[in-house]
ROLO-25522 format. One record per residue (C-alpha): residue number from 1; x negated, y negated, z negated. Coordinates in steps of 0.25 Angstrom, whole numbers, plus 5000, padded with zeros to 4 digits. Example, Ala and Ser with C-alpha at 12.3 -4.5 7.8 and 13.67 -1.06 7.14 Angstrom:
<rs>
+------+------+------+------+
: resi :    x :    y :    z :
+------+------+------+------+
:    1 : 4951 : 5018 : 4969 :
:    2 : 4945 : 5004 : 4971 :
+------+------+------+------+
</rs>
This chain:
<rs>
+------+------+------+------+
: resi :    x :    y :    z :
+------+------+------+------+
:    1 : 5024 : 4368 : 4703 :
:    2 : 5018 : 4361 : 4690 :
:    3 : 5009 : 4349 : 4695 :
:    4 : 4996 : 4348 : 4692 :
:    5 : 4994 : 4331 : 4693 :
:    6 : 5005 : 4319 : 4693 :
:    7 : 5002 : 4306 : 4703 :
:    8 : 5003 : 4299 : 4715 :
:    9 : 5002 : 4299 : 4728 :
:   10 : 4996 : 4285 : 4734 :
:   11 : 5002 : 4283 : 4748 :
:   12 : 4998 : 4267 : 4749 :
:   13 : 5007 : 4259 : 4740 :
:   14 : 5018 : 4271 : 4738 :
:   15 : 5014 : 4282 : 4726 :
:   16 : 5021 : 4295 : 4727 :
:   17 : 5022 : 4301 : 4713 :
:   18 : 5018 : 4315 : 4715 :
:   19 : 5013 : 4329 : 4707 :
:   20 : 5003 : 4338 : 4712 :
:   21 : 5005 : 4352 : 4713 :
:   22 : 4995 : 4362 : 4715 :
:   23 : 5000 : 4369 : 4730 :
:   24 : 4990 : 4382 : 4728 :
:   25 : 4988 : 4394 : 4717 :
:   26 : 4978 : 4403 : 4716 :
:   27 : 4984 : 4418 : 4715 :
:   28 : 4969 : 4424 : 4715 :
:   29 : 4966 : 4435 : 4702 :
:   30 : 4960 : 4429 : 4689 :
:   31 : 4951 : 4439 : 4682 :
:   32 : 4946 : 4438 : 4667 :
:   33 : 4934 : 4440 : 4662 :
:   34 : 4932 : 4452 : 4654 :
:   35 : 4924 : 4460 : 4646 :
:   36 : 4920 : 4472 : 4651 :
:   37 : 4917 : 4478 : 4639 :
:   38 : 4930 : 4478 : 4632 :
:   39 : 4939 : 4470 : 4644 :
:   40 : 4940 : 4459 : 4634 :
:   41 : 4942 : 4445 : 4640 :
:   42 : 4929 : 4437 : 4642 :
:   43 : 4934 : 4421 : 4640 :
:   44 : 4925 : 4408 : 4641 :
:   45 : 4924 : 4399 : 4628 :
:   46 : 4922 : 4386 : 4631 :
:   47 : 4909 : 4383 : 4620 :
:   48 : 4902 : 4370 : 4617 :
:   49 : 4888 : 4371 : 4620 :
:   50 : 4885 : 4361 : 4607 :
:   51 : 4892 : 4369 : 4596 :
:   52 : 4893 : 4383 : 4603 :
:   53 : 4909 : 4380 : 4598 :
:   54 : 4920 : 4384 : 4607 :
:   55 : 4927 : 4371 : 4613 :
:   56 : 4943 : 4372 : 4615 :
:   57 : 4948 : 4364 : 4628 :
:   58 : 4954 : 4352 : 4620 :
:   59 : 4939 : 4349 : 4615 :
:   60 : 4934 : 4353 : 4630 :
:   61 : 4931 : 4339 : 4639 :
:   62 : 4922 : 4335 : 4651 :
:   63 : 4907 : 4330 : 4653 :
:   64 : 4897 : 4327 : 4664 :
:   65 : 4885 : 4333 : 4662 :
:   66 : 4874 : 4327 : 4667 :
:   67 : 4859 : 4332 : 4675 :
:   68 : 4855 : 4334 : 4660 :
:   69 : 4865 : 4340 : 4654 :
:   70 : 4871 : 4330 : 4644 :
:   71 : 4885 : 4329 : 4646 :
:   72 : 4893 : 4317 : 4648 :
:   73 : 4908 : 4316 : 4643 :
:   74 : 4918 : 4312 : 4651 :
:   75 : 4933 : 4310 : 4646 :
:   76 : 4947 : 4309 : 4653 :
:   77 : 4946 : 4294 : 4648 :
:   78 : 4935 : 4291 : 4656 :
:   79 : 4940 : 4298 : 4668 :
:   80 : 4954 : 4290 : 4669 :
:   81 : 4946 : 4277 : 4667 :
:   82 : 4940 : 4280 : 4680 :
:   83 : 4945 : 4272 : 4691 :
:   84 : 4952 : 4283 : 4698 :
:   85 : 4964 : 4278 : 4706 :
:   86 : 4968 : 4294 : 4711 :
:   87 : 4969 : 4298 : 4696 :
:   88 : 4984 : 4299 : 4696 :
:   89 : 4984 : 4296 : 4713 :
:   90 : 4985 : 4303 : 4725 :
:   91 : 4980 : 4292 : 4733 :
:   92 : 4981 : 4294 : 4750 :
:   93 : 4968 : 4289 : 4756 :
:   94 : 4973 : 4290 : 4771 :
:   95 : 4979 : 4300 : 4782 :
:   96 : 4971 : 4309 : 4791 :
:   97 : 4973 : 4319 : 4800 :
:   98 : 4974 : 4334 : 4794 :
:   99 : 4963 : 4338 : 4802 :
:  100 : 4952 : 4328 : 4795 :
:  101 : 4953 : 4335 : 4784 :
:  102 : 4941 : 4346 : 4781 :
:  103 : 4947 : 4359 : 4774 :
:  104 : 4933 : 4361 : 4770 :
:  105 : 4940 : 4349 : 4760 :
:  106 : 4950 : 4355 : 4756 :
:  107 : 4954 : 4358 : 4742 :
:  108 : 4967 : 4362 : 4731 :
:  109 : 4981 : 4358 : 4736 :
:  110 : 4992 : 4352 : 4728 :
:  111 : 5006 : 4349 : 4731 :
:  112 : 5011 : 4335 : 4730 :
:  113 : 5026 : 4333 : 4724 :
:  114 : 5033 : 4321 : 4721 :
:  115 : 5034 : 4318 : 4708 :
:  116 : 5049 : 4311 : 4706 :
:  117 : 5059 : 4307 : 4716 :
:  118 : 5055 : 4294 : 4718 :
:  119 : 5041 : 4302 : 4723 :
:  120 : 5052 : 4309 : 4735 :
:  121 : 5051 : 4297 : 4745 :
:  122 : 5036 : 4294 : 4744 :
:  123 : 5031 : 4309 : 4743 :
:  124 : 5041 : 4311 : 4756 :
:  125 : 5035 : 4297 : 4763 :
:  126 : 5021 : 4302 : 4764 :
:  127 : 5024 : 4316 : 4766 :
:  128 : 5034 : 4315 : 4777 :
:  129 : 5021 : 4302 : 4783 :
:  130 : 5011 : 4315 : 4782 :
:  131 : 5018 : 4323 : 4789 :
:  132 : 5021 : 4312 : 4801 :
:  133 : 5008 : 4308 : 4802 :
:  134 : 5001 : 4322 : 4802 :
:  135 : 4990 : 4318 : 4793 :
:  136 : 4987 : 4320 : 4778 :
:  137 : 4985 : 4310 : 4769 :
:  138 : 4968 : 4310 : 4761 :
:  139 : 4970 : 4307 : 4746 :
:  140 : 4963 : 4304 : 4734 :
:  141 : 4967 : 4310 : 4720 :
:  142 : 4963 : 4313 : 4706 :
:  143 : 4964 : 4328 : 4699 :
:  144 : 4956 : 4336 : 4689 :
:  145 : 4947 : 4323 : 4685 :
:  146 : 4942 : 4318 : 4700 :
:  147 : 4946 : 4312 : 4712 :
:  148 : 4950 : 4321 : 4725 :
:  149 : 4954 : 4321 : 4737 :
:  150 : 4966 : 4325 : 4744 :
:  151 : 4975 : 4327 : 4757 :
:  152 : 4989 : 4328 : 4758 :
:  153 : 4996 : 4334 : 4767 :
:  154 : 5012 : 4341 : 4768 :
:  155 : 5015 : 4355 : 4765 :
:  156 : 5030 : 4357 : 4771 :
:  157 : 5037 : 4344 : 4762 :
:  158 : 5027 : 4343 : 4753 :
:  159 : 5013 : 4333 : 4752 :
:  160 : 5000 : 4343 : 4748 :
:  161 : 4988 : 4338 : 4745 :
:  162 : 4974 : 4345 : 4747 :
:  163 : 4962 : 4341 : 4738 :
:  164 : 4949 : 4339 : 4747 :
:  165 : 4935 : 4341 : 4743 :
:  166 : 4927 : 4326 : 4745 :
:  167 : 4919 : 4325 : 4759 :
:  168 : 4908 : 4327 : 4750 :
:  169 : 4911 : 4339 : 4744 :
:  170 : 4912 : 4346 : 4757 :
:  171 : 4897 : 4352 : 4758 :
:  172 : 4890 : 4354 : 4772 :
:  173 : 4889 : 4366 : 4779 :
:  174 : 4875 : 4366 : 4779 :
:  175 : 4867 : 4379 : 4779 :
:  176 : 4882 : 4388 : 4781 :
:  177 : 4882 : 4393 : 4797 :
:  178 : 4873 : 4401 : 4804 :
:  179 : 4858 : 4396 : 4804 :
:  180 : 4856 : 4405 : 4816 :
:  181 : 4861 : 4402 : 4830 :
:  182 : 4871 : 4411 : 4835 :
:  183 : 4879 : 4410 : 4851 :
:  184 : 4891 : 4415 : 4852 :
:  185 : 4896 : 4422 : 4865 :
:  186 : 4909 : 4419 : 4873 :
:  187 : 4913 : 4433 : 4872 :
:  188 : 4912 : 4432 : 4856 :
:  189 : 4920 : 4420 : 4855 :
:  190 : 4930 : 4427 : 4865 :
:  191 : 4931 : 4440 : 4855 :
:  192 : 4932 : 4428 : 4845 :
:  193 : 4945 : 4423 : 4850 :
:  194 : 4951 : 4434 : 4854 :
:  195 : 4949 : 4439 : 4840 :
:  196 : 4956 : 4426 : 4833 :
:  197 : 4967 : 4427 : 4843 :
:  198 : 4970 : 4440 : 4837 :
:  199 : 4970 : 4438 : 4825 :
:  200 : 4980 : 4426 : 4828 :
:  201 : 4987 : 4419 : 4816 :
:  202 : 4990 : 4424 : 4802 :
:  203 : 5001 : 4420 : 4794 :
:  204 : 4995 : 4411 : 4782 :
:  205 : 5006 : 4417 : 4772 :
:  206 : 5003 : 4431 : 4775 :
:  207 : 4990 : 4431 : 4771 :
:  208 : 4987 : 4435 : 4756 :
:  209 : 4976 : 4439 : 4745 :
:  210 : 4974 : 4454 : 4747 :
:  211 : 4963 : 4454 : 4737 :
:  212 : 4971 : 4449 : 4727 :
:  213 : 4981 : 4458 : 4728 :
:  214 : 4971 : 4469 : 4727 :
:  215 : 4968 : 4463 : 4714 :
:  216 : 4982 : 4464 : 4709 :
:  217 : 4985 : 4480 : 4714 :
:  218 : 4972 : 4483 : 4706 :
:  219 : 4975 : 4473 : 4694 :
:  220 : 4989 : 4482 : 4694 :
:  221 : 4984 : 4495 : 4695 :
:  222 : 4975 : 4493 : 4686 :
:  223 : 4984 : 4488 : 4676 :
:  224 : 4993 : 4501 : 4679 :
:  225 : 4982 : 4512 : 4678 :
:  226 : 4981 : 4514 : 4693 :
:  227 : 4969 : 4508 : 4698 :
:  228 : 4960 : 4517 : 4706 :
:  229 : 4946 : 4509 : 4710 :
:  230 : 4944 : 4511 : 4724 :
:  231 : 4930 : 4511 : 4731 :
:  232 : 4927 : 4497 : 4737 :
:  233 : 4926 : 4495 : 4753 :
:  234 : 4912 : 4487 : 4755 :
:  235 : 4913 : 4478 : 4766 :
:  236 : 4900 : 4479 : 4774 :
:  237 : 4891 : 4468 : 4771 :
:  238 : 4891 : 4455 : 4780 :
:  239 : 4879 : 4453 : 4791 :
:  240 : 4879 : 4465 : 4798 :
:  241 : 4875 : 4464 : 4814 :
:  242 : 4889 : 4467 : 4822 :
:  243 : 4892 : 4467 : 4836 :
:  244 : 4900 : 4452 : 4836 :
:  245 : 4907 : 4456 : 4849 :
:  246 : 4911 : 4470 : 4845 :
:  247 : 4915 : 4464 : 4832 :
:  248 : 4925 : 4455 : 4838 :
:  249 : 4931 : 4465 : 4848 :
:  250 : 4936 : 4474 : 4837 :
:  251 : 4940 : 4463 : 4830 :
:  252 : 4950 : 4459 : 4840 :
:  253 : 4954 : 4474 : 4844 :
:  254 : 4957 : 4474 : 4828 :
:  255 : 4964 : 4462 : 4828 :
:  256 : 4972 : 4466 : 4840 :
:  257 : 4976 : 4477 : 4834 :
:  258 : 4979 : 4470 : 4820 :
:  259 : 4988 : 4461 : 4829 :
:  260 : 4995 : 4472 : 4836 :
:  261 : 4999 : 4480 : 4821 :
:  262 : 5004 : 4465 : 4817 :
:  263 : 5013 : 4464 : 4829 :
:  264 : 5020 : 4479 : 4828 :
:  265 : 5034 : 4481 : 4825 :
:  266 : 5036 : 4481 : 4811 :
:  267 : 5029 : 4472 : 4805 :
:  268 : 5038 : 4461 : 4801 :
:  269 : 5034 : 4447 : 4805 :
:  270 : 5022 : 4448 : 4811 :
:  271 : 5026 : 4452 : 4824 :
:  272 : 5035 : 4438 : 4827 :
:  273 : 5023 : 4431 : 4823 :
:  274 : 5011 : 4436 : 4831 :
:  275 : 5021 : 4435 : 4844 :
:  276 : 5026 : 4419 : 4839 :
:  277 : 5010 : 4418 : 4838 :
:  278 : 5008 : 4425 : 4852 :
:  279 : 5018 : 4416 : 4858 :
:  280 : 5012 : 4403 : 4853 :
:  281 : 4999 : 4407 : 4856 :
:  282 : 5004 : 4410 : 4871 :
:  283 : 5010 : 4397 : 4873 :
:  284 : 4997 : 4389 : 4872 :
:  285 : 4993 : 4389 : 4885 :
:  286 : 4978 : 4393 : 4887 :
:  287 : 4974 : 4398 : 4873 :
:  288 : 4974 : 4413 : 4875 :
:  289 : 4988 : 4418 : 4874 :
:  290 : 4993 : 4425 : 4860 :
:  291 : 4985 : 4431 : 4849 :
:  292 : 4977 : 4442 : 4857 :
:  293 : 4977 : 4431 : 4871 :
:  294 : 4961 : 4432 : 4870 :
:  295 : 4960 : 4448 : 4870 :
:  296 : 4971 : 4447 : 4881 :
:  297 : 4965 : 4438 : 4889 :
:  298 : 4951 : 4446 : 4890 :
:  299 : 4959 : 4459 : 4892 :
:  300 : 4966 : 4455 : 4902 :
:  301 : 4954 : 4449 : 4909 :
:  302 : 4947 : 4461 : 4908 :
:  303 : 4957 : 4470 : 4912 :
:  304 : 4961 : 4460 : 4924 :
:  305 : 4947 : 4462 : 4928 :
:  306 : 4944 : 4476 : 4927 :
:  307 : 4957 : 4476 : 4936 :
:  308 : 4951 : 4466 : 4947 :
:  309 : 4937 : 4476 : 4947 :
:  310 : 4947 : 4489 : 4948 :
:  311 : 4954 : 4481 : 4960 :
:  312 : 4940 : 4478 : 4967 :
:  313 : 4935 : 4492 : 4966 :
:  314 : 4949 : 4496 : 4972 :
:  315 : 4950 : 4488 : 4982 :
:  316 : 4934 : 4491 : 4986 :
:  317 : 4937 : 4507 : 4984 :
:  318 : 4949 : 4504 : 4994 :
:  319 : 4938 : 4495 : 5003 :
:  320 : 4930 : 4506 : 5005 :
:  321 : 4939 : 4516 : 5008 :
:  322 : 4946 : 4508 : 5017 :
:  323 : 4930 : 4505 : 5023 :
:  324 : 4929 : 4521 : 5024 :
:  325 : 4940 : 4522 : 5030 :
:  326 : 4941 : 4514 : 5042 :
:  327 : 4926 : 4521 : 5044 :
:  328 : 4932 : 4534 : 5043 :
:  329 : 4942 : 4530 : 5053 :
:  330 : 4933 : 4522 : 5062 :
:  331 : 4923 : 4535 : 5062 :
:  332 : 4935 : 4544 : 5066 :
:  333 : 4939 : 4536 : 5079 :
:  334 : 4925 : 4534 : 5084 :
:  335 : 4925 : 4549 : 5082 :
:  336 : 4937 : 4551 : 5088 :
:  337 : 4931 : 4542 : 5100 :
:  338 : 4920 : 4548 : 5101 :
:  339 : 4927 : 4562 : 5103 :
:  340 : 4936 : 4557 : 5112 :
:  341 : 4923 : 4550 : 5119 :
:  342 : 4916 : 4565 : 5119 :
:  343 : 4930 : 4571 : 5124 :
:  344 : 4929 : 4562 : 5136 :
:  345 : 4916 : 4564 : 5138 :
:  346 : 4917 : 4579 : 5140 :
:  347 : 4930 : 4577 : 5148 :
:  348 : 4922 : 4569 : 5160 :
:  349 : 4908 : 4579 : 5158 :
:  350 : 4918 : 4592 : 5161 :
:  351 : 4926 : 4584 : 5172 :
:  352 : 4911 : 4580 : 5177 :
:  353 : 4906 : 4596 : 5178 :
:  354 : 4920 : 4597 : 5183 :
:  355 : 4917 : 4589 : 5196 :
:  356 : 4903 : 4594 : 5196 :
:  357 : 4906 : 4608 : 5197 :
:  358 : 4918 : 4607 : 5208 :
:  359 : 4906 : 4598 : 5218 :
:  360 : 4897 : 4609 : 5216 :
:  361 : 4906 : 4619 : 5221 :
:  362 : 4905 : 4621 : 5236 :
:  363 : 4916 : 4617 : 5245 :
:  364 : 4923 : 4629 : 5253 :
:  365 : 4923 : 4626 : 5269 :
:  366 : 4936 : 4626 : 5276 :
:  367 : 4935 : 4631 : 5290 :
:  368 : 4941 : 4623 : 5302 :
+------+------+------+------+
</rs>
């Protein structure tokens, strides 16, 4: 990779001669200005505004202009005599914790290489202390005609460095959330969490510019002859008034179901993953299981609960049938006593007509 500026790093009294390397690219479309008229290419001309004469870029310096307008010419010369000790040094200020560092300040990242052999042993001394001590290092340097700042950290066995914006140049959030109060339910935030733990992790490499890749089918097929236009799909305009919850619901039921196409046979890679994912998630204890833990956890729940009402209204419907029949049974023998009591009652009335009718019967005399 070509580098884009030579120096040093500053690390106390050692100085590691280094080369700077940009460590991202842009792979996003360029388009040209056209005329649409002809399709002849529309360029800018870079015109004095004195002479009305086009200026090449060898003629071409820098000014400052002022509140008025006059402008004031400033020259390379008069830059380099500024006292600027970063000019040609990346000089570390101190070490901090990674997490100190806002990523609301952070800006283009370069590559640091060793410039020499005799760079090896430094460049490895500081890498090899970052990595011990679990901190990045906060630096000053100079690129592009102004001082920066920067931290550098380790990529696998190479030292990066970020450029970060100034603490002043990181504006307030003043004005930017809601102006309205809004409360939030439990049950939301439930849905909430469940939702994320659906849609568990991504792999970062997997991800990757759909709409740039529409641009280049249609780039090619236009090229080719082949290009049929397409009628747009409008997305519905923003602000609409939608039920929260029943939003989120069917969000999880879709990311359920998103995850479950992921995990079935067949498709290569995906399935190790999600279970590794799963596994992990499993083995912290108390932080709702795998991926889908939350929705599990409310289904079982529920579904231990609707069990425990069916078992009550059992075991009630069994209690009153019991309760009907021990009265059942309890009305049978006090029937059954009060026939036998009847029986016996009519026994002793016949045996009492018996023995009335035999005294009223005259007795027949027996002569001496």
């Amino acid at each position: 990779m070509r580098s884009i500026w030579n120096g040093a790093i500053s690390f106390g009294l050692v100085s590691i001669p280094i080369k700077l390397v940009n460590a991202t690219e842009s792979h996003s479309i360029s388009f040209r200005q056209i005329h649409l008229a002809d399709g002849g290419r529309v360029r800018y001309r870079k015109v004095c505004e004195l002479d009305g004469e086009e200026v090449p870029t060898a003629e071409i310096g820098k000014g400052y202009e002022e509140a008025d307008g006059s402008i004031i010419p400033i020259t390379d010369d008069d830059l380099a005599q500024l006292p600027l000790a970063t000019a040609k040094t990346i000089e570390i200020m101190s070490f901090v914790p990674a997490d100190e560092i806002d990523p609301l300040q952070m800006d283009a990242a370069y590559y640091l290489a060793a410039n020499g052999a005799t760079a090896a042993k430094p460049y490895t001394l500081l890498r090899e202390a970052l990595k011990r001590s679990r901190k990045v290092a906060i630096a000053k340097y100079a690129l592009r005609g102004r001082e920066r700042l920067g931290m550098l950290r380790v990529v696998d066995d190479v030292i990066a460095m970020h450029g970060l914006l100034w603490p002043d140049e990181i504006r307030a959030p003043e004005g930017v959330a809601p102006d309205v109060e809004v409360s939030v339910r439990d049950a939301e935030l439930d849905l909430a969490d469940a939702l994320m733990a659906t849609l568990g992790e991504v792999e970062m490499t997997s991800l990757h510019d759909d709409y740039r890749e529409a641009v280049e089918a249609m780039i090619a097929a236009k090229a080719g002859g082949a290009f049929e236009p397409s009628e747009a799909v409008v997305e519905p305009a923003g602000g609409q008034v939608i039920d929260l919850m029943a939003a989120l619901e069917k969000s999880v039921r879709a990311a359920k179901a998103s995850r479950g196409r992921r995990r079935a046979p067949g498709r290569a890679g995906a399935g190790p993953r999600l279970r590794r994912f799963g596994g992990r998630r499993r083995g912290r204890g108390g932080h709702g299981g795998c991926a889908e833990g939350g929705g599990r956890k409310k289904s079982t729940a529920a579904s231990a609960k609707k069990t425990a009402a069916s078992a009550a209204t059992k075991k009630k419907s069994t209690a009153g049938k019991s309760a009907a029949t021990k009265s059942t049974s309890a009305a049978t023998k006090s029937t059954a006593k009060s026939a036998a009591t009847a029986k016996s009652t009519s026994a002793a009335a016949k045996k009492t007509g018996a023995a009335a009718k035999k005294a009223a019967t005259p007795r027949k005399r027996t002569s001496a």
